[in-house]
C-alpha positions as CSV (number, residue, x, y, z in Angstrom):
1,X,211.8,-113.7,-124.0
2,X,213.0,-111.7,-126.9
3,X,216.9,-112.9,-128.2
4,X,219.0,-110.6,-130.2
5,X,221.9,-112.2,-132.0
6,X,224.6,-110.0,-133.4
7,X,227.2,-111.6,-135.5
8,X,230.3,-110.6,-137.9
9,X,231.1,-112.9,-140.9
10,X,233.8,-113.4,-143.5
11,X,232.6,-115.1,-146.9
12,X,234.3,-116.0,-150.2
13,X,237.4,-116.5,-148.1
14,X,238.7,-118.9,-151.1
15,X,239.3,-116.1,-153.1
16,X,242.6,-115.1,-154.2
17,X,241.5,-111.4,-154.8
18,X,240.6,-109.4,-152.0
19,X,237.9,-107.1,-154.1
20,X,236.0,-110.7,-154.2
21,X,236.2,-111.8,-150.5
22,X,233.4,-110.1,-148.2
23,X,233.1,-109.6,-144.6
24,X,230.3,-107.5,-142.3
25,X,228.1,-108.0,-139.3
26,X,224.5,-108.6,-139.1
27,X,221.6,-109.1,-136.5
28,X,219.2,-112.1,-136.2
29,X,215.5,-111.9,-133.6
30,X,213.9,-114.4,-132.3
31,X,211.3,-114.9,-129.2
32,X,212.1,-118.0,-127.1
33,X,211.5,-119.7,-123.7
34,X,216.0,-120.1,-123.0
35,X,218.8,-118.7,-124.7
36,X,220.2,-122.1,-125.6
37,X,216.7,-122.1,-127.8
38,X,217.1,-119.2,-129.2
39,X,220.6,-119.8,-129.5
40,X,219.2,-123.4,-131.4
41,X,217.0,-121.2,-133.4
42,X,220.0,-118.8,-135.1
43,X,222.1,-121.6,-136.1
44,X,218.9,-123.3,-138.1
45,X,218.6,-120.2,-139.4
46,X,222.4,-119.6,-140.6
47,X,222.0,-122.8,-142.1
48,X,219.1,-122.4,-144.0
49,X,220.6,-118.9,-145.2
50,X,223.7,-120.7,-146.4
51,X,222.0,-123.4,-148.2
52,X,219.4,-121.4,-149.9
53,X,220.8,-118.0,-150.6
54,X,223.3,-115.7,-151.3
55,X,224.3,-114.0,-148.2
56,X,227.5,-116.6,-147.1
57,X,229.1,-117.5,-150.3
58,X,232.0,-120.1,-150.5
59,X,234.4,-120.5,-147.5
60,X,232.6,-118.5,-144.7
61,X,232.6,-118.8,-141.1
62,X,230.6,-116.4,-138.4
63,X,231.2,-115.5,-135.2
64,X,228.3,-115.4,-132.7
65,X,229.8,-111.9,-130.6
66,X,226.9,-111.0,-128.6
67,X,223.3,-112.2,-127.2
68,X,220.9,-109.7,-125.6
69,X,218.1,-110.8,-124.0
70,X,214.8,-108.6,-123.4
71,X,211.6,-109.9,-121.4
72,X,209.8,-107.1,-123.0
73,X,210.6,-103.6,-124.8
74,X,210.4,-100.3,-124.2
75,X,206.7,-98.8,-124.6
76,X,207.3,-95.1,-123.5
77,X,210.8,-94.2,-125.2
78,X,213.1,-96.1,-127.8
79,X,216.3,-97.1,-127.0
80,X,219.2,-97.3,-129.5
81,X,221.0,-100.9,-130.1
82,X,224.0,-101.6,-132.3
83,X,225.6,-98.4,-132.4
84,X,228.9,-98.5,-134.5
85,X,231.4,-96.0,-135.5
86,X,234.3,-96.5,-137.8
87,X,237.2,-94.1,-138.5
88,X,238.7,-94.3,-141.9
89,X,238.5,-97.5,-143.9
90,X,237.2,-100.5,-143.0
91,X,240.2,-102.5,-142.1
92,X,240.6,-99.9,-139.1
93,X,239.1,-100.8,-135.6
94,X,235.8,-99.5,-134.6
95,X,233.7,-98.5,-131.5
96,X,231.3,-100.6,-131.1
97,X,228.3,-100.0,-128.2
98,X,225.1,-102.4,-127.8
99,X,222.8,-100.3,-125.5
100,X,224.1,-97.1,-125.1
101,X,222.6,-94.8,-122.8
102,X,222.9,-91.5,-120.8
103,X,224.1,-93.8,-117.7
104,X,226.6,-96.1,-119.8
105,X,227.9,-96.4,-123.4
106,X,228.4,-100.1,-123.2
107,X,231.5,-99.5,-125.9
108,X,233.8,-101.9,-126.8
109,X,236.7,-101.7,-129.1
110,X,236.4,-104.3,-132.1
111,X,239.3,-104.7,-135.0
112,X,239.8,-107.6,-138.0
113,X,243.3,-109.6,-137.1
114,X,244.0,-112.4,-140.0
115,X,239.9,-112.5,-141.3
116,X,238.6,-113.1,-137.2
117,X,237.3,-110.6,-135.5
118,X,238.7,-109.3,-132.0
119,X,236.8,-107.9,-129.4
120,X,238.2,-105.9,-126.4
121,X,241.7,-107.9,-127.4
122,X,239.9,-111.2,-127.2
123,X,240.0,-113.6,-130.8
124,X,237.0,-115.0,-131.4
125,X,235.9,-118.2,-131.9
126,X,233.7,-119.3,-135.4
127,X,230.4,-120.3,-134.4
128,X,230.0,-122.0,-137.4
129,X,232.4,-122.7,-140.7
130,X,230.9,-124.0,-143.6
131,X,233.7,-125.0,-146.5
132,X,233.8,-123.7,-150.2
């Protein structure tokens, strides 16, 4: 199977200034046999970006948000994935839709409370922390 993890971060979160703390959302791929491998897989992966490069500086923690799962992809037409739209500046909530199509958008409503993200009105929870 083909696993598509989508996850929002916060970084620097030692900082004092805001201009120096970072937050965003990124997209990790990986073919498996379960989702608990794949799932295995990201978190290796996180790791290793942590510990060897630049993307998650300092106090950071990611949230794990959504996993798609595809036995195989679309040969005839492409499909769209990971839609977003934002209104105004990036503190403001956004629209959010995974696999919209024709027959549903999929949407959900996504907004920063306190540096975690909250999806649909539901907190989420860090799927991993790693300290300053």
């Amino acid at each position: 199977m083909i696993y598509i993890g989508n996850f929002l971060y916060v970084s620097n979160q030692q900082e004092t200034a805001e201009s120096e703390r970072r937050h965003g959302d990124f997209a990790l791929l990986v073919e498996a046999d379960t989702s608990d491998e794949a799932i295995g897989l990201f978190r290796k992966r996180l790791s290793s970006y942590k510990e060897k490069g630049k993307f998650f500086e300092g106090a950071c923690s990611i949230f794990f948000v959504k996993l798609m799962e595809f036995d195989r992809l679309p040969r005839s037409e492409a499909f769209m994935f990971n839609f977003k739209s934002y209104a105004g500046d990036p503190i403001l909530p956004f629209i959010e839709c995974a696999i919209p199509s024709t027959s549903s958008d999929g949407c959900k409503i996504s907004e920063w409370r306190e540096n975690v993200p909250e999806i649909e009105g539901r907190r989420e929870n860090a799927f991993l922390t790693f300290p300053a």
